[in-house]
matplotlib code that plots the C-alpha trace (Angstrom):
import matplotlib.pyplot as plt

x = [-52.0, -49.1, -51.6, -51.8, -54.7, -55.8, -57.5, -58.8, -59.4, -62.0, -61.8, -65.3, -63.5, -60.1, -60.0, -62.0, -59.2, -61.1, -63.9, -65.1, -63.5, -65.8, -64.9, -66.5, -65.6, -66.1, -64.6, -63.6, -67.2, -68.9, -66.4, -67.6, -70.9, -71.1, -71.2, -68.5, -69.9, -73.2, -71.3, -69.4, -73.1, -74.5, -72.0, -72.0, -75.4, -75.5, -77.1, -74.5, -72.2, -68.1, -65.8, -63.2, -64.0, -61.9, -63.4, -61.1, -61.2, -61.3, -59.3, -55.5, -53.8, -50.7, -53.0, -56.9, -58.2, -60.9, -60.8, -64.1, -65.8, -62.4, -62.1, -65.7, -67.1, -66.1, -62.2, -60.1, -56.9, -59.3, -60.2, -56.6, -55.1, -58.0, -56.8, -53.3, -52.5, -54.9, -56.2, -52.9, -52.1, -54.6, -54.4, -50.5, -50.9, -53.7, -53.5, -49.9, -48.5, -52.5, -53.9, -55.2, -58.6, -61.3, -63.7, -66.6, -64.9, -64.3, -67.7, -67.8, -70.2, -70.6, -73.5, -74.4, -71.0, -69.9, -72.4, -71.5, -68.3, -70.0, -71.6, -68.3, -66.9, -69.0, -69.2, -65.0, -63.4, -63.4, -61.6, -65.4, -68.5, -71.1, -71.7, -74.3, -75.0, -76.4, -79.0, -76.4, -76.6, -75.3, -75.6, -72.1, -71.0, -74.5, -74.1, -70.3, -71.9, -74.8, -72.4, -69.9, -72.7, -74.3, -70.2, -69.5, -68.0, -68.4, -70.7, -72.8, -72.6, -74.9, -76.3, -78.1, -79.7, -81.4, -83.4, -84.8, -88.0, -87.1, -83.5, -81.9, -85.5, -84.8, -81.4, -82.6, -84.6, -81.9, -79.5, -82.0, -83.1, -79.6, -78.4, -81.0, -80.8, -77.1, -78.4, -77.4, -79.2, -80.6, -82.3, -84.0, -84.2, -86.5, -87.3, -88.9, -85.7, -83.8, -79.8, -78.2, -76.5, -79.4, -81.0, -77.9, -76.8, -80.5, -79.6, -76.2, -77.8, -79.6, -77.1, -74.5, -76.4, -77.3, -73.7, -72.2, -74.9, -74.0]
y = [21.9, 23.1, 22.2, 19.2, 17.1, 14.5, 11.4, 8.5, 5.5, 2.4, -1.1, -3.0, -6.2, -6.6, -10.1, -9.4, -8.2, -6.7, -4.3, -1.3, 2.3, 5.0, 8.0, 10.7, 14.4, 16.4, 13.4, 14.3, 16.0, 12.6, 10.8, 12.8, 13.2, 9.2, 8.6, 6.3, 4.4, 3.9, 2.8, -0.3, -0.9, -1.5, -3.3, -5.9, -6.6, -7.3, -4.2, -2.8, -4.2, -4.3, -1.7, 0.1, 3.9, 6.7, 10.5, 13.4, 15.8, 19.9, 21.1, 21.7, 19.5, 22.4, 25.5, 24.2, 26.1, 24.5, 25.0, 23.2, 26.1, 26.9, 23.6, 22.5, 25.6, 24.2, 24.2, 22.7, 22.3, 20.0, 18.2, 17.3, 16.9, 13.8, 12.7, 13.3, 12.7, 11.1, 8.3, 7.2, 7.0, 4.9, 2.4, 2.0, 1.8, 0.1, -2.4, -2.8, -4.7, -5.5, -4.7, -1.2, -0.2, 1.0, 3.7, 1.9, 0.6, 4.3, 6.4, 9.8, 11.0, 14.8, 16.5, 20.0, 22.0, 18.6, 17.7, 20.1, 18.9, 16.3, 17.7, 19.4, 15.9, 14.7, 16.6, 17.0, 13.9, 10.5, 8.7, 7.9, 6.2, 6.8, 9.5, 10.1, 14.0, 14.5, 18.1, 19.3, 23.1, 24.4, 28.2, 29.3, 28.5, 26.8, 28.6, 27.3, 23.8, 23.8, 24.0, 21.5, 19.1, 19.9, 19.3, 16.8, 13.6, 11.4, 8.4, 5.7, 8.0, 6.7, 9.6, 9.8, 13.1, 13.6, 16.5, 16.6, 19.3, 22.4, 21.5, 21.7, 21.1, 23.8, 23.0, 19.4, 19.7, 21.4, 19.0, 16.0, 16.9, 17.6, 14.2, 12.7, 14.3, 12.8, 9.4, 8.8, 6.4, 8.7, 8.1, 10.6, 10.2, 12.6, 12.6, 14.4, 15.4, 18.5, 19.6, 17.8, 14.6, 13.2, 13.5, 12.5, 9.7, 7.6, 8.1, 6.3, 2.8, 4.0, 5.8, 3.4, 0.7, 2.7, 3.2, -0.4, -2.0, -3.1]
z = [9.5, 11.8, 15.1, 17.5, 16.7, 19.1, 17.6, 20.5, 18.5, 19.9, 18.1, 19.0, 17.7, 17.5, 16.5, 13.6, 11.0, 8.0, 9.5, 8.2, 9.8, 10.9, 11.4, 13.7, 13.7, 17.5, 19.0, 22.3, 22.9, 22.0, 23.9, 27.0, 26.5, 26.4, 22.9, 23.3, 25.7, 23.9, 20.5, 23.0, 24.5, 21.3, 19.8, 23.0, 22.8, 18.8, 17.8, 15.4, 13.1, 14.6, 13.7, 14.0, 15.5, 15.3, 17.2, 16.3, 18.3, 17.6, 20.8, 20.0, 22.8, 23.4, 23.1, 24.5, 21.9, 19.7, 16.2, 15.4, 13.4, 11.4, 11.0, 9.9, 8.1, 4.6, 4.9, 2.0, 4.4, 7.1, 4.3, 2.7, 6.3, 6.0, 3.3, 3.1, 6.7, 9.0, 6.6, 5.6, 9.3, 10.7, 7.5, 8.1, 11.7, 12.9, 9.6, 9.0, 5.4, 4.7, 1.7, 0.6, 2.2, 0.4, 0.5, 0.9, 4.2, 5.6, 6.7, 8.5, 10.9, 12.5, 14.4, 14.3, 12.3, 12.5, 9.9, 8.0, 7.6, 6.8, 4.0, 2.7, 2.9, 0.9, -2.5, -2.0, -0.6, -2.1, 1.0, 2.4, 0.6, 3.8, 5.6, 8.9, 9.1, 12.6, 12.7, 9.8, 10.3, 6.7, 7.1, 7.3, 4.0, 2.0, -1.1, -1.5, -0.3, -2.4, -5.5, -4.1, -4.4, -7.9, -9.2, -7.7, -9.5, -6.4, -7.1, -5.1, -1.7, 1.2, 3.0, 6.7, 7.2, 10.6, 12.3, 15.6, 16.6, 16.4, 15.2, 11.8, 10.0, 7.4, 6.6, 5.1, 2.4, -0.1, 1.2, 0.1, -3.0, -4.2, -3.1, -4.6, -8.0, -7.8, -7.9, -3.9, -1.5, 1.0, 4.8, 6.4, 10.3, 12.1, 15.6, 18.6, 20.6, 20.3, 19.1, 21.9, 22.6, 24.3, 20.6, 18.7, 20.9, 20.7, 16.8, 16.6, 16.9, 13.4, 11.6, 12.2, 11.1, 7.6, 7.1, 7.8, 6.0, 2.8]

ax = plt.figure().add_subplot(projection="3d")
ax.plot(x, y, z, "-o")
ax.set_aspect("equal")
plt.show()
């Protein structure tokens, strides 16, 4: 993509040598806003499965500029520098001459546009088999999502879709039913906070157990 992306990558076990990879998109806003810390405070006390985390971040490291809504709003080129680039560099790095990883081993997770992403992830890449959509806010590109979705070839998805009050209630429903009618397993997760990290960090305990859970 011609830009400096920042990845910061946390390993909950790194004696355990096959665990599944999640990925999370706004990384570095997580990362300060203490999702981080909650995912290593869960982990310690049993709560989640281990596994290996990766949070990309938006901001270009050379400019400070973040990209996020370029990035997120249904782009083809985020979604190939996924596949093409990042993927292929944390399997060759992190697990070096071991054996191929799998889809079902990778899930992605975004809040808000992140979500979205998300979304757009979903009905166009086939590097992930779970994905956690945080208060998903479609608008900027829902027709173009909408039929991403109904086209789609991918099979045997797990989706988490999660709204809080007065949040992304409206955005949910079309993204249900169509993942439904594709056959998908699909959790709902609704709750009484609002589009903020407070909200979306008491969720991660839930969503990541949805998506590591075989």
């Amino acid at each position: 993509m011609n830009r400096s992306i920042s990845i910061t990558a946390f390993d909950t076990a790194p004696e355990v040598r096959d665990k599944p990879i999640v990925y999370l998109t706004d990384g570095q806003k997580m990362i300060e806003n203490g999702s981080l810390n909650v995912i290593e405070r869960l982990t310690r006390a049993n709560k989640v499965p281990v596994a290996f985390y990766v949070f990309v971040s938006t901001i270009d490291e050379t400019s400070g500029v973040d990209f996020r809504n370029e990035y997120f709003f249904c782009n083809e080129n985020y979604r190939r520098f996924f596949e093409e680039e990042l993927i292929p560099h944390i399997d060759e790095s992190v697990f070096p001459l071991g054996r191929k990883r799998k889809s079902k081993e990778r899930s992605l997770v975004g809040i808000s546009f992140g979500g979205l992403n998300a979304t757009y992830f979903s009905a166009t890449a086939t590097s992930f088999q779970s994905y956690g959509m945080l208060s998903p806010v479609t608008y900027p590109c829902q027709q173009e999502l909408m039929k991403h979705i109904a086209f789609s070839k991918n099979k045997d998805l797990k989706i988490f879709l999660s709204t809080g009050t007065n949040d992304a209630e409206r955005y949910l429903p079309p993204l249900k039913a169509s993942y439904e009618g594709k056959g998908y397993q699909v959790k709902m997760h609704e709750t009484d906070g609002a589009h903020d990290f407070k909200n979306w960090n008491a969720q991660l305990k839930h969503v990541i157990n949805f998506i590591l859970t075989p």
